[in-house]
C-alpha positions in Angstrom: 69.2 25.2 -41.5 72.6 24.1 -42.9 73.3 21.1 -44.8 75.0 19.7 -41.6 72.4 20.2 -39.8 70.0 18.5 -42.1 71.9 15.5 -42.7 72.9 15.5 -38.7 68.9 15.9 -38.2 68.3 12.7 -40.4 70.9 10.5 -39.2 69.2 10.7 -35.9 65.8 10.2 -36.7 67.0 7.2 -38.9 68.9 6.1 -35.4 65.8 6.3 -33.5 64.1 4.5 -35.9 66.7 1.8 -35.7 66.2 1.5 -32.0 63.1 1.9 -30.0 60.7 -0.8 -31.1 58.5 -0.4 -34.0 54.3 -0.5 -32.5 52.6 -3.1 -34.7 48.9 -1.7 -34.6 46.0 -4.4 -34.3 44.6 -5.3 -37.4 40.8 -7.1 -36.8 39.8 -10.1 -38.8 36.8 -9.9 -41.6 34.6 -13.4 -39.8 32.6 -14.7 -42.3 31.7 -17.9 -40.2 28.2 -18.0 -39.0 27.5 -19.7 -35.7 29.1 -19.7 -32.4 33.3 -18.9 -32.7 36.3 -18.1 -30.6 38.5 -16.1 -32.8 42.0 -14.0 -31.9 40.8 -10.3 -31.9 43.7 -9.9 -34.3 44.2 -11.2 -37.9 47.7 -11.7 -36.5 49.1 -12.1 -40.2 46.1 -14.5 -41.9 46.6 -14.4 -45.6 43.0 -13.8 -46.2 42.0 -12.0 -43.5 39.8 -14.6 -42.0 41.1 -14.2 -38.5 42.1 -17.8 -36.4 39.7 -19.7 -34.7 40.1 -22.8 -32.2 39.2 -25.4 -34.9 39.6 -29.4 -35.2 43.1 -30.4 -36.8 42.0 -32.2 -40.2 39.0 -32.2 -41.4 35.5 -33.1 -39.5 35.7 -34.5 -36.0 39.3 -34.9 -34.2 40.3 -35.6 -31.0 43.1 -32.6 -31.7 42.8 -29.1 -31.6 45.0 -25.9 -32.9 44.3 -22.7 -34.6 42.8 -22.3 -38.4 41.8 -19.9 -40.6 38.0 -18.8 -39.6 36.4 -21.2 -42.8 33.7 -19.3 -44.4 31.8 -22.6 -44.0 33.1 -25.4 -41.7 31.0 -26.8 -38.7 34.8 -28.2 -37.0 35.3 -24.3 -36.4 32.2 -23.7 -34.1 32.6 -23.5 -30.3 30.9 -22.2 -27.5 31.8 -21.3 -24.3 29.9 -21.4 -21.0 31.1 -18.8 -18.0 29.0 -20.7 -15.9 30.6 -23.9 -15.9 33.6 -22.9 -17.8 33.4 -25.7 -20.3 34.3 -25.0 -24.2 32.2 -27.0 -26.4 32.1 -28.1 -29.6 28.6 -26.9 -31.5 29.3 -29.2 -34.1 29.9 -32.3 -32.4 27.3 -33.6 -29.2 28.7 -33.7 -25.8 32.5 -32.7 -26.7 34.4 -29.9 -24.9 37.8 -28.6 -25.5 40.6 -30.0 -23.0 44.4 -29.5 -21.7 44.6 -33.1 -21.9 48.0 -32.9 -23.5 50.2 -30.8 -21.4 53.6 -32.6 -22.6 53.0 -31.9 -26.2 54.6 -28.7 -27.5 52.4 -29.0 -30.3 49.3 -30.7 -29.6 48.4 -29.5 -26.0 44.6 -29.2 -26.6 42.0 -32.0 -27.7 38.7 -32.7 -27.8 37.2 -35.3 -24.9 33.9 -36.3 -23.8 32.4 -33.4 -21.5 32.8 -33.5 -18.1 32.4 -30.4 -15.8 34.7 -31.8 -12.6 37.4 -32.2 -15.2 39.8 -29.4 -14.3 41.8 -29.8 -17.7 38.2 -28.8 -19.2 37.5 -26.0 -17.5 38.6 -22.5 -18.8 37.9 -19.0 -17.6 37.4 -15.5 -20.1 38.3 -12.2 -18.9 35.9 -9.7 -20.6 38.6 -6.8 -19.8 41.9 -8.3 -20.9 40.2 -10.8 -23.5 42.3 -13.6 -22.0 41.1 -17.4 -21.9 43.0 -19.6 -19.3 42.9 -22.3 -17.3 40.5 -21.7 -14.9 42.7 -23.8 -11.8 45.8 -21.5 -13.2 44.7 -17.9 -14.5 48.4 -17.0 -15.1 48.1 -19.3 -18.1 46.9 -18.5 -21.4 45.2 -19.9 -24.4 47.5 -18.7 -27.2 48.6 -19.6 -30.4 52.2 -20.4 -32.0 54.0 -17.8 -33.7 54.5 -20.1 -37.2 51.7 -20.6 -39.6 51.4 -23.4 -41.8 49.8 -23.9 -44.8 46.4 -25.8 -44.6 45.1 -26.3 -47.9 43.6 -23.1 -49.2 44.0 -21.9 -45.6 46.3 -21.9 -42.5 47.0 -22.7 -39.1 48.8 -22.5 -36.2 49.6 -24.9 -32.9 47.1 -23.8 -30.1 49.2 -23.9 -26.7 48.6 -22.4 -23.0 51.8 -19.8 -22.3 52.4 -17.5 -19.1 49.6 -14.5 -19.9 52.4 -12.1 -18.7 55.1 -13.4 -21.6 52.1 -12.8 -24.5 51.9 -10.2 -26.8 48.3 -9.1 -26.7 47.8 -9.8 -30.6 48.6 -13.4 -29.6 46.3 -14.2 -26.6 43.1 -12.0 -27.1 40.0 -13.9 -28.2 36.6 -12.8 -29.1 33.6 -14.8 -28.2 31.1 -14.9 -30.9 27.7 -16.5 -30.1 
């Protein structure tokens, strides 16, 4: 090979590798929270590797939801949800289920009301295959996180919104349910 051809060789490959799109690869979260979670499958860029899990915004009970670092300890991070009746409850808390009570808030879509199974803002549906969580009257949207984090004390968090399923990357609309 020639020196031409060398350098001609590694101008391309440093072309290419300017232009297609570089393939993040999945990177799981270490869960240290005992109980009942819904996490992101991915660590999706957690300092501490804790993962994100639909958590109360503050501390203890809230009426406001969004995305947190998966405490080690922290009973405002514990949900469960039920196929059957599609409701996503708080473990923590009696007789409170997560909710799109908020659909004008950009930030704040998501809350915490009392449970109520003929509420259709309550009721979510899981795909096992894709790993998507969406409205159960609108499958084509998606429970999915913001793409900034923000620092929440020794941890961090992110708005929880619904988004079109189709415009998500999968990092940001995957959820594992932990019982």
């Amino acid at each position: 090979m020639t020196n031409s051809t060398t350098i001609y060789t590694a101008l391309i490959a440093i072309a290419l590798g300017l232009t297609i799109p570089q393939v993040s690869l999945a990177e799981a979260p270490t869960i240290q929270t005992q109980g009942p979670v819904i996490h992101l499958a991915d660590n999706l860029g957690e300092e501490a590797m804790l993962g994100w899990c639909i958590d109360t915004e503050g501390r203890g009970l809230s009426d406001q939801l969004h995305a947190h670092s998966c405490k080690p300890t922290g009973d405002d991070v514990l949900f469960t949800f039920t196929a059957d009746s599609g409701l996503i409850q708080s473990a923590t808390y009696a007789d409170v289920c997560m909710a799109y009570n908020a659909p004008n808030s950009s930030e704040n879509p998501f809350g915490l009301v009392a449970c109520d199974a003929t509420d259709d803002a309550q009721l979510f549906a899981y795909d096992d295959t894709s790993m998507e969580l969406s409205l159960a009257s609108d499958p084509s949207q998606c429970v999915t996180v913001a793409p900034t984090i923000d620092d929440a004390g020794p941890f961090q968090s992110r708005d929880l919104i619904l988004a079109a399923c189709a415009d998500l990357d999968p990092a940001f609309k995957q959820w594992v349910i932990q019982e």
